[in-house]
C-alpha positions in Angstrom: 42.8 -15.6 -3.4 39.5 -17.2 -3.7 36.6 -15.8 -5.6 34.3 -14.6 -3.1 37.5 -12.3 -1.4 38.1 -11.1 -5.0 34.6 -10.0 -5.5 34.4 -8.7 -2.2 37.2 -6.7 -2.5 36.4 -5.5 -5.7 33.0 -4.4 -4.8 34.0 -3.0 -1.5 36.4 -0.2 -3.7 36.3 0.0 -7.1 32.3 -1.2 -7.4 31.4 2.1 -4.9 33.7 4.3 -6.7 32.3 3.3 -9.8 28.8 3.8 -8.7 29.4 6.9 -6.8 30.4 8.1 -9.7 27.6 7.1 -11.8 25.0 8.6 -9.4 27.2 11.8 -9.5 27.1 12.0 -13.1 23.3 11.0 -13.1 22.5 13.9 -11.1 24.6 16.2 -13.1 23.1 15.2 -16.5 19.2 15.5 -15.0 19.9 19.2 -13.2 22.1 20.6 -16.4 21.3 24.2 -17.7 19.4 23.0 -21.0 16.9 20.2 -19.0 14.4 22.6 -17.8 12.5 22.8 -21.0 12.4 19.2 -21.3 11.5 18.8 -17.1 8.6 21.3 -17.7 7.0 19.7 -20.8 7.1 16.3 -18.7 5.6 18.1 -15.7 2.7 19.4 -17.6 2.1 16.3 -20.4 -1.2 14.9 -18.2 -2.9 18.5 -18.4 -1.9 18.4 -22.6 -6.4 17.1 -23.5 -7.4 19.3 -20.6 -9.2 21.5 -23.3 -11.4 18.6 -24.8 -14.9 17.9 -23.0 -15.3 15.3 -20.3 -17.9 12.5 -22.1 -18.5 11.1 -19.4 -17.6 7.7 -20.7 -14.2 7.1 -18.9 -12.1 8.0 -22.0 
């Protein structure tokens, strides 16, 4: 068997069922129980210098 067919095959199966598997897990790990905290404080972190006075200056 040539290289390419080997590859091919090997992407066309075990490659997809690796990376099915991957993005399964992936989405699993980001939508757990425990993430919301940590989803919410990245939501909110551009409002975190709200409270401090616009100078005006661009900073």
């Amino acid at each position: 068997m040539e290289t390419y067919s080997l590859l091919r095959t090997f992407a066309d199966s075990w490659m997809l069922l690796a990376l099915t598997v991957i993005f399964v897990g992936v989405c699993l790990w980001a939508y757990r129980p425990g993430s919301r905290e940590i989803h919410d404080d990245a939501a909110n972190a551009i409002f975190r210098d709200d409270d401090r006075p616009d100078t005006g200056d661009g900073k």
